[in-house]
N, C-alpha and C positions, 0 to 999 in steps of 0.2 A: 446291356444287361446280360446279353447269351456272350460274351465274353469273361465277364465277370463271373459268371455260374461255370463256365468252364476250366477257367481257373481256380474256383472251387473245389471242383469235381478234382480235376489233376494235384492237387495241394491234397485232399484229401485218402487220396491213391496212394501220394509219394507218404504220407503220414504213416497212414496204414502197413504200408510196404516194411518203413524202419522199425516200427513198433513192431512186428513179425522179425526181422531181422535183429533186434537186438535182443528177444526171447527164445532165439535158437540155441545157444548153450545152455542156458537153464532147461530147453526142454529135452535136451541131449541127454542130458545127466538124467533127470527125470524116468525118462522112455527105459534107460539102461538098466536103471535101479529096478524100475517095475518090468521090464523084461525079466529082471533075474529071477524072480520071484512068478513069472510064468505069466504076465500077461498078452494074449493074442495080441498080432496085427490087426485084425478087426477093433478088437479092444484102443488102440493106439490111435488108426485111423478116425475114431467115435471121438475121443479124446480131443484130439488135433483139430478135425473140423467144428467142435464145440466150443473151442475155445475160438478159434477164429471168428464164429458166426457171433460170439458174443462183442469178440471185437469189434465187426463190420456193422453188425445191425441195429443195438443199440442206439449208436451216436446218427447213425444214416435216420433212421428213424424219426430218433426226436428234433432231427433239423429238417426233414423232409414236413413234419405236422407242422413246428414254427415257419417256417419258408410258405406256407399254404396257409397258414392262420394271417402272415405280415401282409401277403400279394392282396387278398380278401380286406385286413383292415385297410390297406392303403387305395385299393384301388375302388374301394364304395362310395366316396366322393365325385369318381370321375364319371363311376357308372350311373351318377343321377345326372351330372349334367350336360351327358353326352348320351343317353338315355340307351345304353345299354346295358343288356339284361346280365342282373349280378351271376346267373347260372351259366353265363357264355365265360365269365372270367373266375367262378370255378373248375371248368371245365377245363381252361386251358391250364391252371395250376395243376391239376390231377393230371391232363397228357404230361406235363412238363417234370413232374414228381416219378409218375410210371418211365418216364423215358431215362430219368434218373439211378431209378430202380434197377432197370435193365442195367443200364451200363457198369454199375455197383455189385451185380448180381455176376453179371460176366467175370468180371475183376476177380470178385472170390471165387470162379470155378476154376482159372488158372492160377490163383496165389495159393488154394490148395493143392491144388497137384505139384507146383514149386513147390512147398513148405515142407512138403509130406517126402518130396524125395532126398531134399538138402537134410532129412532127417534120417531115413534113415539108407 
């Protein structure tokens, strides 16, 4: 299963990655137009990382709550009859979601500072 989540994770990087990459001329054009018209680099950066965070956090999100809602219905049959306690395998969904988090989180501090330089 930690194979399969991993290639999750990597699947959903490389996703991420193209989805940014294939919106860098529209946002070239974009950045240009509203430059002309006087908007800051602050303004741009605000812009940039907004649009990204909606990208990333979103979809991470509602498959991180599904992925902890599936682990929970699936594994409350095993926790009765091996009598462990259903809060040990909460817990380990929540470490496994936060560890996810983290690496999801990383991901977007360097794809913005890429994003933001290939821009301007």
């Amino acid at each position: 299963m930690s194979f399969i989540s991993l290639l999750f994770v990597v699947a959903i990087c490389v996703l991420v990655y193209f989805k940014v990459l294939s919106d860098r001329e529209a946002d070239k054009k974009k950045i240009f137009i509203l430059s002309t018209i006087g908007i800051t680099s602050k303004q741009v950066r605000k812009y940039l990382y907004g649009k990204l965070k909606m990208i990333m956090a979103a979809p991470i999100l509602l498959g991180s709550l599904i992925a902890i809602g599936f682990c929970l219905s699936l594994n409350i049959g095993n926790t009765l009859e091996w009598e462990i306690p259903v809060s040990s395998v909460l817990y380990n969904s929540l470490t496994v979601a936060a560890l996810y988090w983290g690496v999801i989180l990383l991901y977007y501090a360097v794809l913005k500072i890429h994003y933001h330089r290939s821009l301007i």
